[in-house]
Structures are given as structure tokens and as C-alpha cells.
C-alpha positions as CSV (number, residue, x, y, z in Angstrom):
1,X,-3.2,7.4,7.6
2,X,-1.7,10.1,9.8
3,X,1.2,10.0,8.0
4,X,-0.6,10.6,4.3
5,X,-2.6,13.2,6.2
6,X,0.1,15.4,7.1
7,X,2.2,14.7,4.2
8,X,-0.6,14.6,1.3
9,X,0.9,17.4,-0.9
10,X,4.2,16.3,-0.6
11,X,3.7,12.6,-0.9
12,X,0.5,13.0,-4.5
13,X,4.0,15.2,-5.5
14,X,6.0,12.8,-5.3
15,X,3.8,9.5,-6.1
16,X,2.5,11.3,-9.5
17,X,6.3,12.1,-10.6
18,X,7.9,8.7,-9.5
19,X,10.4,10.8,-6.8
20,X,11.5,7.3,-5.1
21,X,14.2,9.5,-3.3
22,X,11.7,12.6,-2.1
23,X,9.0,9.6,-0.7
24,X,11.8,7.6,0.6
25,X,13.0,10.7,2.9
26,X,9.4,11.5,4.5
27,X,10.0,10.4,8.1
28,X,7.9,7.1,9.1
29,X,8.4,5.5,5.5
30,X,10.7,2.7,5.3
31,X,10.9,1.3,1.6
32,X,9.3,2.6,-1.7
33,X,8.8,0.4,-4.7
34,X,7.4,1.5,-8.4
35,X,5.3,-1.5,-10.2
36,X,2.7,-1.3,-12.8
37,X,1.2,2.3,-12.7
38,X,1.3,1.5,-8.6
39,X,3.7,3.5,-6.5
40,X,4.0,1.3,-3.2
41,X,5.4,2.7,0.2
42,X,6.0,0.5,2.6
43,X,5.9,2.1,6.3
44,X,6.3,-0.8,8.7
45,X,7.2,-4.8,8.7
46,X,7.3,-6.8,12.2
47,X,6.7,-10.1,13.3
48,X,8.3,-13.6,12.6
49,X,7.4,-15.8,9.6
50,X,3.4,-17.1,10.5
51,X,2.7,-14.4,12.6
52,X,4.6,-11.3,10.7
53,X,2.6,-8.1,9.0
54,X,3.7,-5.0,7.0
55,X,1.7,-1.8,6.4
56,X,1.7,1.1,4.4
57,X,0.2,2.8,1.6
58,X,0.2,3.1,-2.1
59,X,-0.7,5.5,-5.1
60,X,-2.5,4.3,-8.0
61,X,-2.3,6.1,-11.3
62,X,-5.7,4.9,-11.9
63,X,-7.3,5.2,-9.0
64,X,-8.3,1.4,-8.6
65,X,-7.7,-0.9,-5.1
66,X,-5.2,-4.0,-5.4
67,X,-3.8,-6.2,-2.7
68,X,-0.3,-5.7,-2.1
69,X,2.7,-7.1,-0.4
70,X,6.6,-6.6,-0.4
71,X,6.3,-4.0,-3.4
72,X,4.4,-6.2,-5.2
73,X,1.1,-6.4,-6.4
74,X,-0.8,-9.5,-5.2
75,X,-3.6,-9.3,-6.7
76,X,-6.2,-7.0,-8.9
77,X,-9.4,-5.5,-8.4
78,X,-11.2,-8.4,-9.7
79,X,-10.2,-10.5,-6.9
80,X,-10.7,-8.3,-4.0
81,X,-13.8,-8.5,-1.8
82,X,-15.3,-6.1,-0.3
83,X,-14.9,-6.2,3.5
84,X,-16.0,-3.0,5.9
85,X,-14.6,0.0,4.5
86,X,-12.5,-2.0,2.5
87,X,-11.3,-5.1,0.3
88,X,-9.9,-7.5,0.8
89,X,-7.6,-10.8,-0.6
90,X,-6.8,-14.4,0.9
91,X,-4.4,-16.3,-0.8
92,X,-3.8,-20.1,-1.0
93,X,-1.3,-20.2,2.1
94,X,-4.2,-18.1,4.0
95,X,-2.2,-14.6,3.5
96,X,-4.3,-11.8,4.3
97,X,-4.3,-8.6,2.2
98,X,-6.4,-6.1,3.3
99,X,-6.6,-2.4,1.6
100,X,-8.8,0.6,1.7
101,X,-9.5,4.1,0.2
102,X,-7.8,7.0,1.7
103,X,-7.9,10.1,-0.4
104,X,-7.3,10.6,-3.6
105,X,-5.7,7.9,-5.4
106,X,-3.8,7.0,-2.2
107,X,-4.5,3.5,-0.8
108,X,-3.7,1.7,2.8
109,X,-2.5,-1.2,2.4
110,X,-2.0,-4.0,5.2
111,X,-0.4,-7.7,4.6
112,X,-0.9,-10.6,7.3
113,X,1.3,-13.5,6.8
């Protein structure tokens, strides 16, 4: 969130023109991916398989929540569920996707698995 907070300008910029390359060289952001109106940024991955997580954040061009994972969408609105400030997603292995509203169309994201 700090990182969208002192980098909101440039990263709407960049997420609203598809710059890959100008997102990609914000410091703290470690993969960027482009998928169906979504613009997915990837900040952090860590952890061993059944234990790992990755976090980051994503712009969507229509302003609607999805569940995401290794610059992919996961899942759609319709199968989120709310939870706190969020929603969230469990999949059939018992992956966890959790997202929530930051500003603007920008999205956290965070992926348990």
C-alpha cells in the first residue's frame, strides 16, 4: 500500500497506458503482467511450496475486485466473498486469495498457497 501511495501518479500512468517497462522500474516491484483489462504487479513471492505467499497489487480498467495469482486471474467478482475490508477466494487445493480496494482502480492483492 505504501508503495501505490508514494508512487500513485506514476504507477495510474503507467497501469492506464500498459507501460510494462515504466511499472517494472518503480523500485519494490518485482514482475508485471497484462491480462484481461487487469494490469497485475507482482511486489513480493516467498516461502516453499504449502507454505509460500506473493503480494502485490493490480489495476483494473473497470474498476471491479478479482482474485489473483502468478499474473493470472483466478477468479471473478462473482466468486469473491466478502471478508473485512475485503474479498476473498478459496480454491479446491485450499489456496487463499485475498484482495482489497485501495484507491482508484488499484487493488492489493495477496495469494496463500
Amino acid at each position: 500500500v505504501h508503495l501505490v501511495e508514494r508512487n500513485y501518479d506514476a504507477i495510474m500512468e503507467a497501469c492506464e497506458n500498459e507501460d510494462l517497462a515504466r511499472l517494472a522500474a518503480i523500485k519494490g516491484i518485482h514482475e508485471v503482467d497484462v491480462v484481461d483489462g487487469y494490469v497485475i504487479v507482482c511486489c513480493q513471492r516467498y516461502g516453499i511450496v504449502s507454505s509460500s505467499q506473493e503480494y502485490g497489487f493490480y489495476y483494473s480498467r473497470d474498476n471491479v475486485p478479482a482474485a489473483v495469482f502468478d499474473g493470472q486471474i483466478i477468479a471473478g467478482p462473482s466468486q469473491l466473498v466478502q471478508k473485512g475490508e475485503g474479498y476473498e477466494y478459496i480454491d479446491s487445493g485450499y489456496n487463499v486469495f485475498y484482495t482489497e480496494h485501495i484507491i482508484g482502480n488499484l487493488y492489493f492483492y495477496k495469494a496463500s498457497f
